[in-house]
PAVONU-186106 format. One record per residue (C-alpha): residue in three letters; y, x, z. Coordinates in steps of 0.2 Angstrom, whole numbers, plus 5000, padded with zeros to 4 digits. Layout:
N
<r code="ALA" v="Y" u="X" w="Z"/>
...
***
This chain:
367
<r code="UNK" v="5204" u="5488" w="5611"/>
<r code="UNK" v="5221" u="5491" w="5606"/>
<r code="UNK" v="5235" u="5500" w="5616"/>
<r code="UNK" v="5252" u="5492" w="5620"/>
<r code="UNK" v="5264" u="5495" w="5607"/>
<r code="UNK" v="5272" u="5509" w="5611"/>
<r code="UNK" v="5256" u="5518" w="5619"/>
<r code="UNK" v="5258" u="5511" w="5637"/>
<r code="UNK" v="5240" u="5506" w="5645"/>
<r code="UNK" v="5247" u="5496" w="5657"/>
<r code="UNK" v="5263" u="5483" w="5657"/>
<r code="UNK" v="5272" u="5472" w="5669"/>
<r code="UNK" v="5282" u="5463" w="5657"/>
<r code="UNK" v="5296" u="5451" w="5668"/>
<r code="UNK" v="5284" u="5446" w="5679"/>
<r code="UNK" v="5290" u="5435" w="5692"/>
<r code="UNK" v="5281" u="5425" w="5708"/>
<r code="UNK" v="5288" u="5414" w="5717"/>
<r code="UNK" v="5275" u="5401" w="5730"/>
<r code="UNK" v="5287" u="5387" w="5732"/>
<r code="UNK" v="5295" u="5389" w="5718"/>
<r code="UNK" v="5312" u="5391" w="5723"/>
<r code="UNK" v="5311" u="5408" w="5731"/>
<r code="UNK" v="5307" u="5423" w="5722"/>
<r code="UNK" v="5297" u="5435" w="5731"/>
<r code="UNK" v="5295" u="5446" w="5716"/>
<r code="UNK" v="5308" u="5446" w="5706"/>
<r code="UNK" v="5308" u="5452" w="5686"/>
<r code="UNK" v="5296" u="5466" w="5688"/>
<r code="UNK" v="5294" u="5480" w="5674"/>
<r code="UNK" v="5285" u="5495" w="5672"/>
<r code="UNK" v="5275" u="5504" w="5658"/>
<r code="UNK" v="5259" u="5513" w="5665"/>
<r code="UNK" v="5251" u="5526" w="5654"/>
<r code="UNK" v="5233" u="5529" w="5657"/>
<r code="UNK" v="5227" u="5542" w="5670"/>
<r code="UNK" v="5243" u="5540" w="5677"/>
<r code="UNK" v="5245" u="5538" w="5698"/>
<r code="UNK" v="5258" u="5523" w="5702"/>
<r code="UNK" v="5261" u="5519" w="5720"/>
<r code="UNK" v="5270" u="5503" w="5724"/>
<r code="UNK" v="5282" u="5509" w="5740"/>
<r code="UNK" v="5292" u="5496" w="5750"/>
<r code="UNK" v="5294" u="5486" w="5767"/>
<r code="UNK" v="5283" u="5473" w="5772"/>
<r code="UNK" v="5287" u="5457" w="5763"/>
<r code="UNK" v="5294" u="5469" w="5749"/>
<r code="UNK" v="5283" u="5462" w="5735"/>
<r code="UNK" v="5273" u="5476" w="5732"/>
<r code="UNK" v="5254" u="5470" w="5736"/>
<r code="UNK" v="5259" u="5453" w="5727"/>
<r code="UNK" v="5263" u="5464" w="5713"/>
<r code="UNK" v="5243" u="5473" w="5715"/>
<r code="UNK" v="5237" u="5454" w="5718"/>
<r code="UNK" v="5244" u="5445" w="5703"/>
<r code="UNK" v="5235" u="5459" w="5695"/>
<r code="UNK" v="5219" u="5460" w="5701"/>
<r code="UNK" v="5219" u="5442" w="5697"/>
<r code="UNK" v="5220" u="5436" w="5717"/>
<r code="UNK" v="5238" u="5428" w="5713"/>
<r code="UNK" v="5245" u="5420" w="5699"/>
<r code="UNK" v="5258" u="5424" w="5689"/>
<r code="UNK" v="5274" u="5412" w="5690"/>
<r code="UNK" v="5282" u="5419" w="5673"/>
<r code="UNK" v="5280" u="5435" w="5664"/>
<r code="UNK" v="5266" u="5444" w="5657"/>
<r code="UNK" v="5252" u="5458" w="5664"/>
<r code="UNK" v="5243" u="5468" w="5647"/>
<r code="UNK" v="5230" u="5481" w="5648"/>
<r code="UNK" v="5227" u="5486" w="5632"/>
<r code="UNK" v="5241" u="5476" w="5622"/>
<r code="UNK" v="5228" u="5461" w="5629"/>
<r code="UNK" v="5238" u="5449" w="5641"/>
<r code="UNK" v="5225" u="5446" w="5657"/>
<r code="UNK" v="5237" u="5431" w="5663"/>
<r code="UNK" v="5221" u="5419" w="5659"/>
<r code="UNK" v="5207" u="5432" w="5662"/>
<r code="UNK" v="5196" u="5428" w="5678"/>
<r code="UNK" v="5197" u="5442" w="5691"/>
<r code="UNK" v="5178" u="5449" w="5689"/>
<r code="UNK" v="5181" u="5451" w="5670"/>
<r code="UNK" v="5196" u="5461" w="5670"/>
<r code="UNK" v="5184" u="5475" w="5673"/>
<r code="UNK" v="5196" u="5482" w="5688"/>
<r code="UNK" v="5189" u="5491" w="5704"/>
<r code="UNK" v="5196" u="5489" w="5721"/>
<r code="UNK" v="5199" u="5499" w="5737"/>
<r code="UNK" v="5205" u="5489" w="5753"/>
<r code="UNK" v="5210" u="5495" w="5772"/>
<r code="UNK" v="5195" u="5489" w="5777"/>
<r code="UNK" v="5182" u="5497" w="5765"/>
<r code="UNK" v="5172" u="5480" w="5763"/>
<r code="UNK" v="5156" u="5488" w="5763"/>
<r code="UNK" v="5138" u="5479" w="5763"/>
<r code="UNK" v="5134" u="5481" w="5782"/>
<r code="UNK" v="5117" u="5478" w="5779"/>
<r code="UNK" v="5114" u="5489" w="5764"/>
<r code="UNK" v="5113" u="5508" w="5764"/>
<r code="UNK" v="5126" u="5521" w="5758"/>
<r code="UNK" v="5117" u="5524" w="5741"/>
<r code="UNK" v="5112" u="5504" w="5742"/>
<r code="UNK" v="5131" u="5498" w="5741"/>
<r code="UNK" v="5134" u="5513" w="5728"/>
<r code="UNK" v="5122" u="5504" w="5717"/>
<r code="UNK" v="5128" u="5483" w="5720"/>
<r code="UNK" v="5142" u="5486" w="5706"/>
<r code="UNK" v="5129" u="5492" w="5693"/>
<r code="UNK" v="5112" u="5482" w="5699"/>
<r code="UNK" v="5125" u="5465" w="5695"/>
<r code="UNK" v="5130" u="5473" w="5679"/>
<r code="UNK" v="5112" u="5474" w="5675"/>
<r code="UNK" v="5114" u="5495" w="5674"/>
<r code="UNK" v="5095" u="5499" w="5672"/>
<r code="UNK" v="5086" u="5506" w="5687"/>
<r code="UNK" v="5086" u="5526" w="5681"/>
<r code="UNK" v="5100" u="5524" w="5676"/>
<r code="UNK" v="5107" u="5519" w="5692"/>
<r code="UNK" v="5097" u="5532" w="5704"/>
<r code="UNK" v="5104" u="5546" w="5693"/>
<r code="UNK" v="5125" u="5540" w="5695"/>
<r code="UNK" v="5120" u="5534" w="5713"/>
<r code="UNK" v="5115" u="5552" w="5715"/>
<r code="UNK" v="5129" u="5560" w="5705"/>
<r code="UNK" v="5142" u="5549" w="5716"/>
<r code="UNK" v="5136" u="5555" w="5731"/>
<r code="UNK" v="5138" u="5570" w="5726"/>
<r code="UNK" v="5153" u="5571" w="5720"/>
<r code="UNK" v="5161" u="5563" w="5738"/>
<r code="UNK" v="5151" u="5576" w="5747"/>
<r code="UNK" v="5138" u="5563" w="5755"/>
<r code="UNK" v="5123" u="5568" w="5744"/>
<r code="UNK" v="5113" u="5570" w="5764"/>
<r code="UNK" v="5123" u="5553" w="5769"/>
<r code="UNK" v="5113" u="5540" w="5756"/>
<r code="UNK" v="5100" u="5531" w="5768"/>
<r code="UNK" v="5114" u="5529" w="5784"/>
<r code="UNK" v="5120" u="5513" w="5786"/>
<r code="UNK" v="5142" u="5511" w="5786"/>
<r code="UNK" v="5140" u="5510" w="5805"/>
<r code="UNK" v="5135" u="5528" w="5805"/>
<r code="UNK" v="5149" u="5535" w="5796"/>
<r code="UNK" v="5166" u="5540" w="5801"/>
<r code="UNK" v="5180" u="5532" w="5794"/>
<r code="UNK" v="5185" u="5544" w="5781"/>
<r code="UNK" v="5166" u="5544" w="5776"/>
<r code="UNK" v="5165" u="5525" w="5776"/>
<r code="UNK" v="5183" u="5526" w="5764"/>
<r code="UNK" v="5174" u="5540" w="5752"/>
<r code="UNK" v="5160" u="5528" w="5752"/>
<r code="UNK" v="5171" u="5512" w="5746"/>
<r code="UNK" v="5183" u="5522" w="5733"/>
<r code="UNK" v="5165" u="5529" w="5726"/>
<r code="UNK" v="5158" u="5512" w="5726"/>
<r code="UNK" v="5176" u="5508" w="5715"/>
<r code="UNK" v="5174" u="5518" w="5703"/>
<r code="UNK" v="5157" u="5521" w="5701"/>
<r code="UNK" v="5155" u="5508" w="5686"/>
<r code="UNK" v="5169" u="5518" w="5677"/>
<r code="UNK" v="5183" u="5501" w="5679"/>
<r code="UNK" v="5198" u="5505" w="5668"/>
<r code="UNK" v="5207" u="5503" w="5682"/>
<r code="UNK" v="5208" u="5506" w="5702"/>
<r code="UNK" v="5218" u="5494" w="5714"/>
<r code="UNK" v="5219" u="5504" w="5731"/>
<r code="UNK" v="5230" u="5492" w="5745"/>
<r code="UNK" v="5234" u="5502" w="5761"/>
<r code="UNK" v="5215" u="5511" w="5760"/>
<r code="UNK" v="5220" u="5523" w="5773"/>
<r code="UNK" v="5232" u="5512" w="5787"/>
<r code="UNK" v="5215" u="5512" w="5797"/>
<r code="UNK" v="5213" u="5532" w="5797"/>
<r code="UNK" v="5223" u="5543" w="5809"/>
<r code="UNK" v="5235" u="5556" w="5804"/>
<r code="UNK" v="5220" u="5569" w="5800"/>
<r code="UNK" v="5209" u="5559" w="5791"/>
<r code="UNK" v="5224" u="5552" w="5782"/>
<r code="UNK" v="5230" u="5568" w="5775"/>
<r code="UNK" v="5210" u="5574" w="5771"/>
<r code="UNK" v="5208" u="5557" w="5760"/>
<r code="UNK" v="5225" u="5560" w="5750"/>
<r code="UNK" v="5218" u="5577" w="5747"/>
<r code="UNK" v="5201" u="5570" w="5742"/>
<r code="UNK" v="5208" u="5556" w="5731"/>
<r code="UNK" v="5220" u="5565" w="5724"/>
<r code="UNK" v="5206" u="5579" w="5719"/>
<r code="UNK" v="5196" u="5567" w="5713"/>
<r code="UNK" v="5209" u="5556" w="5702"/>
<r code="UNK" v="5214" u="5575" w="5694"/>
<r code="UNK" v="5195" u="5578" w="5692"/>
<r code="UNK" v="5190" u="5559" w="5681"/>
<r code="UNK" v="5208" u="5554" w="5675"/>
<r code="UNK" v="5206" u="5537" w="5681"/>
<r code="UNK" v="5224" u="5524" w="5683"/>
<r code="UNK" v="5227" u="5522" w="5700"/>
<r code="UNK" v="5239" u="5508" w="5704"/>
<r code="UNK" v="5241" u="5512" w="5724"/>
<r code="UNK" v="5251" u="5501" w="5736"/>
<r code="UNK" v="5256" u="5507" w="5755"/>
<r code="UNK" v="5271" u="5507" w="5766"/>
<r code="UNK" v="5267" u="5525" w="5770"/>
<r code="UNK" v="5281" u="5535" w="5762"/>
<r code="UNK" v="5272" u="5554" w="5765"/>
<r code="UNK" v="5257" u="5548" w="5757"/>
<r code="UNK" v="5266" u="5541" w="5742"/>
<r code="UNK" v="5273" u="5557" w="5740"/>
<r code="UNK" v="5261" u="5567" w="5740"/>
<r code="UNK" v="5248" u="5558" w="5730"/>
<r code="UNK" v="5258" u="5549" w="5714"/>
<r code="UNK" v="5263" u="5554" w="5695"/>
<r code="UNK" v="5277" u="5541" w="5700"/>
<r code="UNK" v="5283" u="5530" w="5712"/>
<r code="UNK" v="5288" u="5511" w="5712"/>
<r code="UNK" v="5303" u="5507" w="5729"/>
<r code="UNK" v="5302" u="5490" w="5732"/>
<r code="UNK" v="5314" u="5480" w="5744"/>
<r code="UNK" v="5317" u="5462" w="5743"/>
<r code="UNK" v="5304" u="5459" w="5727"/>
<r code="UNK" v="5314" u="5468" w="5716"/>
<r code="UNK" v="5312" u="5487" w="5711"/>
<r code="UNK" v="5326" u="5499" w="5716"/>
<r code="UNK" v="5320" u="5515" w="5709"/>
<r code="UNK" v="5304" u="5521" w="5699"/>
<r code="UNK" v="5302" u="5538" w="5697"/>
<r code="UNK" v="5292" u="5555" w="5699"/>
<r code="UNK" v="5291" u="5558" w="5719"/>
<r code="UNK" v="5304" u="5573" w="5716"/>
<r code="UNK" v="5314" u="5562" w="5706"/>
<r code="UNK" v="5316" u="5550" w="5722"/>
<r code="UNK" v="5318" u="5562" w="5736"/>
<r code="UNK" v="5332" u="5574" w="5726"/>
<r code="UNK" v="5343" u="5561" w="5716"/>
<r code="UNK" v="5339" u="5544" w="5722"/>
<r code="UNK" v="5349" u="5528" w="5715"/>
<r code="UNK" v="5354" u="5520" w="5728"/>
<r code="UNK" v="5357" u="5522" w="5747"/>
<r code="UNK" v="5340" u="5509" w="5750"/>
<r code="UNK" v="5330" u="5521" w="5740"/>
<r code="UNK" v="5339" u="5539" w="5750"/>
<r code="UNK" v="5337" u="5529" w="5767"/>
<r code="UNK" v="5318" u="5526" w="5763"/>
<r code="UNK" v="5313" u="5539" w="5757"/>
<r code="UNK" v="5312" u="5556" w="5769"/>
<r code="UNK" v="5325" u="5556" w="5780"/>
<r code="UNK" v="5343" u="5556" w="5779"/>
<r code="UNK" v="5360" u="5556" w="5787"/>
<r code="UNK" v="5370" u="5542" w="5783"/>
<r code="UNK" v="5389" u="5544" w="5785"/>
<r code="UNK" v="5405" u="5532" w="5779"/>
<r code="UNK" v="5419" u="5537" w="5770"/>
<r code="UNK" v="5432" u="5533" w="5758"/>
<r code="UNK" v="5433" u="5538" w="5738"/>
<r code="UNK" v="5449" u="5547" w="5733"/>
<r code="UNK" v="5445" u="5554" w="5717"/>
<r code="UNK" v="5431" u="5547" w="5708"/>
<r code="UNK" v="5421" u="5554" w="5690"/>
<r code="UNK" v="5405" u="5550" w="5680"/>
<r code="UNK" v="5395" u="5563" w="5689"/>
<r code="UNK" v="5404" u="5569" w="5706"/>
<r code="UNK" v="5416" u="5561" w="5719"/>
<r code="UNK" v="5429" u="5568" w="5730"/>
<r code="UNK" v="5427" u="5559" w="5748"/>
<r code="UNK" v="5438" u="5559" w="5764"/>
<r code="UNK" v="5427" u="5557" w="5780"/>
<r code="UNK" v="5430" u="5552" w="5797"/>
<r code="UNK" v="5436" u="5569" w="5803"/>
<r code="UNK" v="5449" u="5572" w="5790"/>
<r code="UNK" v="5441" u="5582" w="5778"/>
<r code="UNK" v="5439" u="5581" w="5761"/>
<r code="UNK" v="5421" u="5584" w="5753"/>
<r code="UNK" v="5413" u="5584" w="5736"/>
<r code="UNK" v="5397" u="5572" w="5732"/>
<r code="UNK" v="5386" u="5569" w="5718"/>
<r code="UNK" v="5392" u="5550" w="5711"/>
<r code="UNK" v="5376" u="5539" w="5713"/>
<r code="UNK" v="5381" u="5521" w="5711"/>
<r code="UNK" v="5403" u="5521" w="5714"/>
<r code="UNK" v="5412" u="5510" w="5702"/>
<r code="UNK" v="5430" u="5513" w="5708"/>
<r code="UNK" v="5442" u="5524" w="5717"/>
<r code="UNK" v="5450" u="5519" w="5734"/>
<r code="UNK" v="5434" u="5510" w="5741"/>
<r code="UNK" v="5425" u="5513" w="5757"/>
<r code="UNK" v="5408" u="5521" w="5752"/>
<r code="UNK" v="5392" u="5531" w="5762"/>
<r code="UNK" v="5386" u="5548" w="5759"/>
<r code="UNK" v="5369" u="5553" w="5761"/>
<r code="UNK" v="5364" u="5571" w="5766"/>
<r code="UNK" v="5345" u="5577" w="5772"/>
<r code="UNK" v="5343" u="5588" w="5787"/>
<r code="UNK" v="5337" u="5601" w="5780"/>
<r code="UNK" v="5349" u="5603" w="5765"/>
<r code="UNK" v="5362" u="5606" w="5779"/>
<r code="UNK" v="5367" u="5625" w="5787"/>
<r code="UNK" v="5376" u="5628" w="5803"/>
<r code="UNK" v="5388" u="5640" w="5801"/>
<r code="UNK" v="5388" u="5656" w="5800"/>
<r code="UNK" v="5374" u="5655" w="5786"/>
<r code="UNK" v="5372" u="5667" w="5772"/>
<r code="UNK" v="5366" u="5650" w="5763"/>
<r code="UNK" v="5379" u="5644" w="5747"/>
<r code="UNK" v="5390" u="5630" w="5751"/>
<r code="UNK" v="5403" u="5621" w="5745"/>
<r code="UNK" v="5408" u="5608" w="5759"/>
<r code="UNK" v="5411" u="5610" w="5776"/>
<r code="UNK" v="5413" u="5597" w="5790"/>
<r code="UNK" v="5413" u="5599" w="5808"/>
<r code="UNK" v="5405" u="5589" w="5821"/>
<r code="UNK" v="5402" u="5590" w="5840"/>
<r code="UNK" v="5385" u="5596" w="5846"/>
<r code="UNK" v="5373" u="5584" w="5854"/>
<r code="UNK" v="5357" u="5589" w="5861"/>
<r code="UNK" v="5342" u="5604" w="5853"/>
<r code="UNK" v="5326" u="5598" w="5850"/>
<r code="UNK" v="5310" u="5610" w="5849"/>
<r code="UNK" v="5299" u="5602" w="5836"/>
<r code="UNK" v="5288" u="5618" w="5832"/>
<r code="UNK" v="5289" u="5626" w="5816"/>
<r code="UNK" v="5308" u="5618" w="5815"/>
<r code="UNK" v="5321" u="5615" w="5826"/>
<r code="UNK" v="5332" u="5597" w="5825"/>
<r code="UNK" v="5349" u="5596" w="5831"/>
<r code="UNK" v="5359" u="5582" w="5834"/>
<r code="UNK" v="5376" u="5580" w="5830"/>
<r code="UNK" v="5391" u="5568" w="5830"/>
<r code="UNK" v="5405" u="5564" w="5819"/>
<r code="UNK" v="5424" u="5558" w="5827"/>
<r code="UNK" v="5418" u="5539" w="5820"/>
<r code="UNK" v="5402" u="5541" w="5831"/>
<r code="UNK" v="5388" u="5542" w="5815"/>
<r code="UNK" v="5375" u="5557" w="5821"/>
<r code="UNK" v="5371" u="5570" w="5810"/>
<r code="UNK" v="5355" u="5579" w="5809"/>
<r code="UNK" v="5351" u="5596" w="5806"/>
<r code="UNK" v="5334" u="5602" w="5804"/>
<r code="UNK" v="5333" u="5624" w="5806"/>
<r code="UNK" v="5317" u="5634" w="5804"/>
<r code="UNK" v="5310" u="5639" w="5821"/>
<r code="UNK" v="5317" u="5658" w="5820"/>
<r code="UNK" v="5327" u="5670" w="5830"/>
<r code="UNK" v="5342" u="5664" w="5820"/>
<r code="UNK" v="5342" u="5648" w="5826"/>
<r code="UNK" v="5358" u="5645" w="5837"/>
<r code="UNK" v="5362" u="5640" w="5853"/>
<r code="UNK" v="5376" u="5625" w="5859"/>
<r code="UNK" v="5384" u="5620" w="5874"/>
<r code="UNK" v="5386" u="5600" w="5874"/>
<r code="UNK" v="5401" u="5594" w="5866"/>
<r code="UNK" v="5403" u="5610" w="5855"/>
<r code="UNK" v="5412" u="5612" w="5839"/>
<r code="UNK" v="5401" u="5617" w="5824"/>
<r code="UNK" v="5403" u="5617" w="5806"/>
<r code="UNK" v="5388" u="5609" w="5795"/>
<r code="UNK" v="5390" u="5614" w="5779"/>
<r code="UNK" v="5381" u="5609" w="5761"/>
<r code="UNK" v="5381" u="5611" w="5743"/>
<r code="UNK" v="5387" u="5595" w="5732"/>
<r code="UNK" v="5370" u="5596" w="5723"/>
<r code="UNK" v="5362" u="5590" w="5739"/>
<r code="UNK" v="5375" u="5577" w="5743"/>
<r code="UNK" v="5376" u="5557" w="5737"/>
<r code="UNK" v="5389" u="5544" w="5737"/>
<r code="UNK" v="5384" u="5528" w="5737"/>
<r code="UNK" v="5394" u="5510" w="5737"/>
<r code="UNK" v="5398" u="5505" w="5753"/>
<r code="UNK" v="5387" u="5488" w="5755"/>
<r code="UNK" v="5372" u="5499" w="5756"/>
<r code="UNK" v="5365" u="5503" w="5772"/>
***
C-alpha cells in the first residue's frame, strides 16, 4: 500500500467535527505522523483531543477533512477493517476468558491457525513478563498486570496502528510511572505508531516522539517534549506544560527574537519574544521555578528582579519558595535540598535572577 506523498504514515488533513453543526469542537486539525513514531494528544477536558483518537478509530465521524493511512483515505472505512488496535482506561478484557484466552480472541476471529496462535500467545506473554500468569483470570491480576494484558492483547495481531485513550488514569502514581516505563520499552523494542491521548502532562513527556497541546479544539503547539517545555508558543502551552510563573508587564523595546520588558517593580528585564506584535502593549512573561537563582549564586544571569519573601516549603529532594511581586503575582522558586539553600525572614527583600534564554514574553490576552 502506498505511503502519503511526502512519506507521512499518517495524516489529519483539515479535519473538522462539529455535533450540532454550528459548534466546532475540533477545529482544522493537521498533523503528519510518520511510522513508529509516538504522538500524544495533550489538552484539557472538552479540548478535542479523544474526538480527535475517535474520529480515527472510526467511533466518530468526520464533519470535513480527511484521515490517510497509507495515502488511503479511511473516512468511509468501517472501524473493524481499518486494522487499528485499541487500549482503553478500563482494559476491556473478557472477564470470563483467561489471560492467554483474551491474548488469543484477536487472532482465533482472524482465523490465525491454532499453532500458530499458542506459539505468539506464548511469545506475548513473555514479552510483558506474564509468561507464569496465562491461565489466571483478569480478576486475579493487579492493575498494571491487567493493562500489560490489554496493550499485549492490542498489539498482538501486529495492527499498523495503536490508539491508547487515558490507559493509565486508573493506576496510582507507581503503577503509572512502571507502565510508561514498560510501554515505552516495548514501543522502542517493536517500532509500532502510538497515537496516545491523556490529560496527564508528566506522562506525555515522558513517553512521546512528539506532542499535540490541545485547548479549545484547536492545536496550539506540536512539538518534540523538549521542544514544548523550553520554547513554548504561546503562554497556554507555557502555563500547561510544567509549571510556570506567570508575571505582567509592559513591552518597551521590542525585536524578532528578544523583548526588552518593564515589570511591576520598576525594572527593566530582557525576554525571549514568543508571540509580541508591537511595542508599548501590556504583555506576560513566563519563567520556570527552577530556571530562577536567588542571589548570591554563582549561577549566569542576565536579569535581576526583586521580590518580597513569602513562606519556605520543604519538599524533599528540593526546596520551594514563595515569592511576591509589588503588583501582587507570586513567584516560585524551586532550589536543590542543599546546605546552600537560604534562609528568609517574612517580608524579605530578595533578588531572583534568570537568564533570557529561560524567559518568555507573550501577548497579554493569554493567561
Amino acid at each position: 500500500m502506498p505511503s502519503g506523498n511526502d512519506g507521512s504514515f499518517l495524516q489529519f488533513k483539515n479535519v473538522k467535527k462539529s455535533y450540532d453543526q454550528k459548534t466546532l469542537v475540533v477545529k482544522d486539525f493537521n498533523l503528519d505522523v510518520v511510522k513508529g513514531e509516538f504522538i500524544t494528544l495533550l489538552g484539557p477536558s472538552g479540548s478535542g483531543k479523544t474526538t480527535v483518537l475517535m474520529m480515527l478509530a472510526g467511533f466518530e465521524s468526520i464533519t470535513s477533512g480527511d484521515i490517510t493511512i497509507e495515502g488511503e483515505s479511511i473516512k468511509q472505512t468501517a472501524p473493524y477493517r481499518r486494522n487499528i488496535g485499541m487500549v482503553f482506561q478500563s482494559y476491556a478484557l473478557f472477564p470470563h476468558l483467561t489471560v492467554a484466552e483474551n491474548l488469543a480472541y484477536p487472532l482465533s476471529v482472524r482465523k490465525i491457525a491454532k499453532s500458530d496462535i499458542k506459539s505468539k500467545v506464548g511469545d506475548y506473554l513473555r514479552l510483558i513478563e506474564l509468561d507464569a500468569f496465562g491461565d489466571r483470570y483478569p480478576g486475579q491480576l493487579s492493575g498494571g498486570q491487567r493493562q500489560r494484558v490489554a496493550l499485549a492483547r492490542a498489539l498482538i495481531y501486529e495492527p499498523r496502528l495503536v490508539l491508547m485513550d487515558e490507559p493509565l488514569g486508573a493506576l496510582d502514581k507507581k503503577l503509572r510511572e512502571q507502565m510508561q516505563f514498560e510501554i515505552s520499552t516495548l514501543h522502542s523494542r517493536l517500532g509500532f505508531t502510538v497515537i496516545y491521548v491523556t490529560h496527564d502532562q508528566t506522562e506525555a513527556l515522558t513517553m512521546s516522539s512528539r506532542i499535540a497541546v490541545f485547548n479549545n479544539g484547536v492545536v496550539q503547539q506540536c512539538a518534540r517534549p523538549d521542544d514544548l517545555y523550553e520554547r513554548p508558543r504561546n503562554a497556554f502551552v507555557a502555563d500547561f506544560i510544567g509549571e510556570n510563573n506567570f508575571a505582567g508587564g509592559k513591552v518597551s523595546a521590542l525585536k524578532k527574537e528578544t523583548a526588552r520588558i518593564k515589570v511591576s517593580g520598576g525594572e527593566t528585564i530582557e525576554a525571549r519574544n514568543a508571540d509580541l506584535e508591537a511595542e508599548q502593549k501590556d504583555c506576560v512573561i513566563s519563567i520556570r521555578p527552577e530556571k530562577i537563582f536567588i542571589q548570591p549564586t554563582s549561577h549566569a544571569y542576565d536579569n535581576e528582579i526583586t521580590a518580597k519573601f513569602i513562606a519556605r516549603y520543604y519538599v524533599g529532594d528540593f526546596i520551594r519558595y514563595n515569592f511576591r511581586l509589588p503588583d501582587g503575582a507570586e513567584i516560585t522558586v524551586k532550589v536543590l535540598n542543599d546546605l546552600a539553600a537560604p534562609e528568609f525572614s517574612p517580608d524579605q527583600d530578595a533578588k531572583l535572577v534568570w537568564l533570557t534564554k529561560d524567559c518568555f514574553a507573550f501577548k497579554s490576552e493569554h493567561p
